[in-house]
Legacy VTK file of the C-alpha trace (Angstrom):
# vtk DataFile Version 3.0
C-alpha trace
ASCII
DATASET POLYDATA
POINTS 117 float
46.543 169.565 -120.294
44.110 168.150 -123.224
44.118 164.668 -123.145
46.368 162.899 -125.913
43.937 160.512 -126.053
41.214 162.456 -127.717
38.645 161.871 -125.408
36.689 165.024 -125.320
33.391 164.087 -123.152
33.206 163.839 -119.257
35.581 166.213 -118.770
35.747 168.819 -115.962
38.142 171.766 -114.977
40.054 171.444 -111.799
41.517 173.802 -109.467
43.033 172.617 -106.541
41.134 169.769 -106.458
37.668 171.528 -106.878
35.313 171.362 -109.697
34.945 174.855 -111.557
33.327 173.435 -114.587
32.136 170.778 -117.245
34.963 170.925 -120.100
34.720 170.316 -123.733
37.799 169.987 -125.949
37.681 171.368 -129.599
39.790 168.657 -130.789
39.229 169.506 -134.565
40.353 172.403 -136.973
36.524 172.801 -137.742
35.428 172.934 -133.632
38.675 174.940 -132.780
37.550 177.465 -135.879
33.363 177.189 -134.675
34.516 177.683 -130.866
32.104 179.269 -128.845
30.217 181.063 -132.223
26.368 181.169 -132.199
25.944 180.654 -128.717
24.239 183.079 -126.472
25.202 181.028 -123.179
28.324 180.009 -122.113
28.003 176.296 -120.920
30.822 175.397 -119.260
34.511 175.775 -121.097
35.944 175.058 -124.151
39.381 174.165 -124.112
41.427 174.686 -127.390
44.978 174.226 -129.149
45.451 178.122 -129.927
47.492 181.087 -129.516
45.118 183.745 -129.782
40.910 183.978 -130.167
38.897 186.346 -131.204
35.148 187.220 -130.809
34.521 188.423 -134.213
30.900 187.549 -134.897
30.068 186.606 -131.307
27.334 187.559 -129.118
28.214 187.435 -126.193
31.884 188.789 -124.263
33.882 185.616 -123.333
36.561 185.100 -120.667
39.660 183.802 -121.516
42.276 181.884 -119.885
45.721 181.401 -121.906
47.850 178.834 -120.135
51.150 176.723 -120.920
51.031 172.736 -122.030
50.934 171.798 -118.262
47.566 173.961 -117.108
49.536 176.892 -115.782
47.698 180.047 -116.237
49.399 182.568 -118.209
46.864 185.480 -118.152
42.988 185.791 -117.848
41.460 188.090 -119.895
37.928 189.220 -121.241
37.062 189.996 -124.606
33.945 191.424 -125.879
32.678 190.892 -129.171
34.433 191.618 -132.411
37.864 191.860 -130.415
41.058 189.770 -131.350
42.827 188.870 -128.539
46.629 189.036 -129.243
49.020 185.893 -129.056
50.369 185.219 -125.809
53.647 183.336 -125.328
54.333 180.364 -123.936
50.516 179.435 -123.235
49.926 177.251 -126.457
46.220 176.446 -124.785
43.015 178.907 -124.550
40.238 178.199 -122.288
37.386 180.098 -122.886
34.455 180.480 -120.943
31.589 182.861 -119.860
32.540 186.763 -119.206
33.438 187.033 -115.413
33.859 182.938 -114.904
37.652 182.648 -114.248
37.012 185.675 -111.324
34.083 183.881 -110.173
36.388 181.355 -109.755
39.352 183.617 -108.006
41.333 181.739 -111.190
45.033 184.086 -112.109
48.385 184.088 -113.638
49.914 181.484 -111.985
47.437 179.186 -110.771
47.042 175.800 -112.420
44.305 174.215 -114.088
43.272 170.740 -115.020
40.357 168.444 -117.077
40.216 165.639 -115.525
37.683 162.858 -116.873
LINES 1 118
117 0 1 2 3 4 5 6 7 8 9 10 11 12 13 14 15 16 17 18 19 20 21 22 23 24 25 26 27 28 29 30 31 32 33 34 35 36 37 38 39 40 41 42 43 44 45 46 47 48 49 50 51 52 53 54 55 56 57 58 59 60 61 62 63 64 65 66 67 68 69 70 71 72 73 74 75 76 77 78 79 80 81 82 83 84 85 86 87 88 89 90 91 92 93 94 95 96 97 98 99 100 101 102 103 104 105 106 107 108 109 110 111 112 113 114 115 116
């Protein structure tokens, strides 16, 4: 699901072939440790190399969708600030994104997701 290649910008989330949102990759141990910290909006998602998240110091409640290396979602939670969200297995990538996105979106366990450039 992230690209190997490292590109990070122009990316969007797919489901079935429609456009959820713009995507940015925290491809770094400093962006994966900043993720979505400080911000008061949710633009778009951040997709991230990680277990588990937490919203310790956050603003803001985040959605969060835990899925496998090949975009299938594992479970779609939300967490509100100061929570740590615990590890899920088998779902090696987090996508985060604003509180209520992913059922916006009609996104659950199961379904796969994509970033395509």
């Amino acid at each position: 699901m992230i690209p190997a290649s490292g590109a990070t910008a122009g990316l969007r989330l797919v489901h079935r072939g429609r456009t959820l949102a713009g995507a940015r990759v925290a491809a770094t141990r400093g962006a994966r440790r900043r993720g979505l910290l400080g911000v008061d909006v949710v633009e778009g998602v951040l997709v991230l190399r990680a277990r588990s998240v937490h919203t310790i110091g956050m603003r803001i409640p985040i959605d969060v969708a835990s899925c496998s290396v090949d975009g299938r979602v594992r479970r779609v939670r939300t967490l509100v600030p100061g929570r740590v969200g615990r590890p899920i297995r088998h779902a090696p990538i987090a996508i985060e994104a604003a509180a209520g996105a992913f059922s916006e979106w009609g996104i659950v366990p199961g379904d796969v997701l994509e970033l395509v450039a």
